[in-house]
C-alpha positions in Angstrom: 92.2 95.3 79.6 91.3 96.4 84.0 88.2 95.5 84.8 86.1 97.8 86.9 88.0 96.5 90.0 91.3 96.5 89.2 94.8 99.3 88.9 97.7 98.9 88.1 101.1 99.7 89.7 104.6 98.9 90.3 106.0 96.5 92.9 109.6 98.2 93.5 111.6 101.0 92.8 113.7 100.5 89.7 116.1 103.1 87.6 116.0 103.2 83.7 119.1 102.9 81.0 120.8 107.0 80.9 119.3 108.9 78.1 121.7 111.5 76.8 121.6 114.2 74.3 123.9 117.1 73.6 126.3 116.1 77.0 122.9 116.3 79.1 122.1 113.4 80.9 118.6 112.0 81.8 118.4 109.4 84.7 114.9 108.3 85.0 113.8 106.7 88.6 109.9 105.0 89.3 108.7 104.9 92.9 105.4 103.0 94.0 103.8 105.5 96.4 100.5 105.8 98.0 100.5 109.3 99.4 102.1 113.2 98.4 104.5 112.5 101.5 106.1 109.4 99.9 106.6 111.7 96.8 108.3 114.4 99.2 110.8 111.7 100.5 111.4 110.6 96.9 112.3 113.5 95.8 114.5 114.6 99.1 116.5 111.4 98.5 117.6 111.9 95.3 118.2 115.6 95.6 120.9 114.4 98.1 122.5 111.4 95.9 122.4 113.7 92.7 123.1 117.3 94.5 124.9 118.0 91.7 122.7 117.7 89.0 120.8 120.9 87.4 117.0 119.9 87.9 114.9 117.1 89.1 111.7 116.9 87.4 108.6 114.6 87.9 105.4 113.6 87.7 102.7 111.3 89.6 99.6 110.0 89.2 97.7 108.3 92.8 94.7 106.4 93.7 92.4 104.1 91.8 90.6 106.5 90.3 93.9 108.2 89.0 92.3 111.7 89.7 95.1 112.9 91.7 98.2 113.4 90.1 101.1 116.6 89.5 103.5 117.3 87.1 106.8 119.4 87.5 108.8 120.7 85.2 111.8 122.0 87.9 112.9 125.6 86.6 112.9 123.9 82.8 110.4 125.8 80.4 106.7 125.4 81.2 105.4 121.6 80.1 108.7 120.5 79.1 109.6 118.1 81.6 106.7 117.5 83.8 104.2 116.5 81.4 105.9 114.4 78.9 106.9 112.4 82.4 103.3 112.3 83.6 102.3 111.5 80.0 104.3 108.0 80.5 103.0 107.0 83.3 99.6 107.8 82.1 100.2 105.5 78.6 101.5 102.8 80.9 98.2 102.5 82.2 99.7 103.0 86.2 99.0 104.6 89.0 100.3 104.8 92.9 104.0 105.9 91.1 106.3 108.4 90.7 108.4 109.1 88.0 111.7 111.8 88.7 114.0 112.6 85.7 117.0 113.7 87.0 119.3 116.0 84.4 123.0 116.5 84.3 123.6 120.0 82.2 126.0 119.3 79.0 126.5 122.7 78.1 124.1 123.2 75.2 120.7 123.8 75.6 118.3 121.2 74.0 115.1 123.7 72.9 111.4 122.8 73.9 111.8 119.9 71.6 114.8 118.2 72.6 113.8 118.4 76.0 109.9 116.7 75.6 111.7 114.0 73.6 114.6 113.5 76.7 112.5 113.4 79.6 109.7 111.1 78.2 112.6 108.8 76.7 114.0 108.6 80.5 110.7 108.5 82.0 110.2 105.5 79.4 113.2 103.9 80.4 112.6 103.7 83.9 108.9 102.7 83.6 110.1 99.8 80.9 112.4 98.5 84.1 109.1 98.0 86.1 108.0 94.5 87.6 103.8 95.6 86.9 101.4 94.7 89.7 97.2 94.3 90.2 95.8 95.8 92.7 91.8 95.4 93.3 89.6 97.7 94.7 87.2 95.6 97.7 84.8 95.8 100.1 85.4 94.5 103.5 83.1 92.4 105.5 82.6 90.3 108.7 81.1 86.8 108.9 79.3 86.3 112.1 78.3 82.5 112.3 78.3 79.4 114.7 80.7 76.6 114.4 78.4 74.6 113.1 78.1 77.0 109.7 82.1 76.4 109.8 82.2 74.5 106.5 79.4 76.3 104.7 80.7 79.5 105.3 84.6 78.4 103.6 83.1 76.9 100.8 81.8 80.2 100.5 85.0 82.0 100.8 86.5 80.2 98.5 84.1 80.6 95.7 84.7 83.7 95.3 88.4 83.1 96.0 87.9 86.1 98.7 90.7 86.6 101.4 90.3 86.0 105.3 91.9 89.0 107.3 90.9 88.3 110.6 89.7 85.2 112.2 88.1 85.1 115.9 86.9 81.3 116.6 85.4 81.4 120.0 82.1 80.0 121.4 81.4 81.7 117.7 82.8 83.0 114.8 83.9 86.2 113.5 85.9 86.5 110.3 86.5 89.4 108.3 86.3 89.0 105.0 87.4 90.6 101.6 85.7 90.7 98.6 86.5 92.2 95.0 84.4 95.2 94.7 82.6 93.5 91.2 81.9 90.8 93.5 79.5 92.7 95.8 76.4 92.0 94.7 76.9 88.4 93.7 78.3 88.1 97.2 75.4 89.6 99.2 72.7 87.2 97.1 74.9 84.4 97.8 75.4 85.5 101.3 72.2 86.9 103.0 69.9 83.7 102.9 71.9 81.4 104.7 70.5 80.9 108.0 72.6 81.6 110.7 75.3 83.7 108.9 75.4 87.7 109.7 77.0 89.3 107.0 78.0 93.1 107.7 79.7 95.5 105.8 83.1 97.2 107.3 83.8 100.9 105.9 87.3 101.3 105.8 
């Protein structure tokens, strides 16, 4: 189970096994994206390397929070396609990914049924191809501290297993700093009574 701080997504763009039904065939492609204008070049691509195919369907689902998110169903009849996609990705626990069914037209139309069952079997498909990634929602921070507070200040850092970004070691030291979100408070206590270390939060 994700705890408070973590998603989940996928780490490459894979293609599923062909579903087919009927002579139609369903070929099932999951992108990681992070914005609507990924999607949009997704979708131009394989418009162009299947420009003979009869529709392209897909759904997404983006951000953390998972509250943006679209489903298409592509000239096929309303929730047919769309859904039953986004309805994959959603069971899969994922987000930050499209899903596009691409269909070839056999010649015999599959009914409302048919079609749910073909596009969430080659949504499946492709999903089931997927290497599965953690992502962690953090806070950012910089570490203001003399050399002296050098050692103090790692042992620190690695407690909570948090990753240096940036490190500026001059006549002082600046290092920016991130944290796992559930980490926050913990971090702060641990943090703020050290003499000699300014801690300050970074909005990103």
């Amino acid at each position: 189970m994700a705890e408070a701080d973590q998603y989940f997504s996928i780490k490459r763009q894979v293609q599923g096994d062909i579903f087919k039904d009927k002579g139609s065939k369903f070929l099932g492609y999951a992108f990681p994206v992070s914005s609507e204008s990924d999607v949009q070049e997704h979708l131009a691509e394989l418009k162009k390397a299947h420009h003979s195919a009869r529709h392209w369907c897909y759904a997404y689902q983006i951000g953390p929070e998972m509250t943006k998110y679209r489903a298409n169903d592509d000239g096929e009849p309303n929730n047919s396609a769309g859904q039953p996609i986004l309805g994959q990705i959603r069971s899969s626990g994922l987000t930050d990914v499209l899903v596009v069914v691409v269909r070839y037209f056999g010649g015999t139309k599959l009914g409302v049924g048919g079609l749910i069952t073909s596009y969430k079997s080659a949504a499946k498909n492709a999903l089931d191809e997927a290497e599965i990634i953690t992502h962690y929602i953090t806070c950012r921070y910089e570490m203001h501290f003399d050399y002296p507070l050098m050692n103090q200040a790692m042992q620190i850092i690695k407690e909570f297993e948090a990753e240096v970004v940036k490190r500026q070691m001059e006549s002082d030291c600046r290092f920016t700093v991130v944290v796992k979100k559930s980490d926050k408070e913990r971090w702060d206590k641990r943090c703020n009574p050290v003499y000699g270390l300014k801690l300050t939060e970074i909005d990103d």
